[in-house]
C-alpha angles and dihedrals in degrees: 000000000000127000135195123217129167088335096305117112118208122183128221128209102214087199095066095035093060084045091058086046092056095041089054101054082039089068093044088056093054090044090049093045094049078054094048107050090044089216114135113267113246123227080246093067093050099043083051083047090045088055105045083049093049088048092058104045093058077057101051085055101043082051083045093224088146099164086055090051094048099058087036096053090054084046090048093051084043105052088033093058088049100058098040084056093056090048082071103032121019096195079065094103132164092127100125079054087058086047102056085038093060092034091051086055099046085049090048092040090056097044094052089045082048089058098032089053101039105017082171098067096048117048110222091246085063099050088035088063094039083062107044084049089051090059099046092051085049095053098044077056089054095050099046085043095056097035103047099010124049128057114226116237101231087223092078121051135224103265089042084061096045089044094060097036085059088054093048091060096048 
């Protein structure tokens, strides 16, 4: 598969692009099983979960779908530092929150593989809006996830999180 934008052609190993699909709902099932059964997760668990992240991001590089990876790689911490938390305490919670983060990627990952696939099929204007909403959605998660989520390490103060926080959206 090859694409065309702005004059630069990228090719796409469709091989590697439906493993990283795969891959992808792979992890939601875990996560929906671990939600499901309502056992405590292992660090096991997370250390399986760790690795197949850490699989598909190397693909979503080689394939040099950097905004993808991106987005995938603050999911990935995300959904990461939730379970760990429930391996210790499994009132913890917030898994429901690691599930539509997952799910809102997957969504976001197929339809830009849609338009980078097909770009006819899809206008620009089209793809340009999916994206911006996109955004938007990942940074409301960002903001749930750092005000009712996560629990701030006290190494680090208050300015030093919002500091980074601010590069993060830049």
């Amino acid at each position: 598969m090859n694409t065309n934008i702005n004059n630069l052609t990228i090719e796409y190993d469709e091989g590697i692009i439906r493993k990283i699909k795969e891959l992808i709902e792979n992890g939601l099932n875990k996560l929906k099983t671990v939600v499901k059964s309502k056992i405590k997760p292992n660090l096991s668990f997370y250390n399986e979960l760790d690795q197949e992240f850490d699989y598909i991001s190397l693909k979503l590089e080689e394939l040099n779908l950097l905004q993808e990876l991106r987005y995938f790689l603050s999911i990935k911490r995300m959904i990461l530092y939730i379970i760990y938390k429930n391996s210790y305490d499994n009132h913890f919670g917030h898994c429901n929150f690691a599930l539509e983060l997952l799910t809102s990627f997957i969504n976001m990952f197929k339809t830009n593989i849609k338009f980078y696939e097909n770009g006819h099929s899809i206008n620009e204007y089209e793809f340009e809006k999916h994206l911006t909403d996109y955004k938007k959605k990942y940074h409301d998660y960002r903001r749930v996830y750092y005000q009712s989520i996560y629990e701030r390490n006290e190494r680090y103060s208050e300015k030093k999180l919002y500091e980074t926080l601010k590069d993060f959206k830049e």
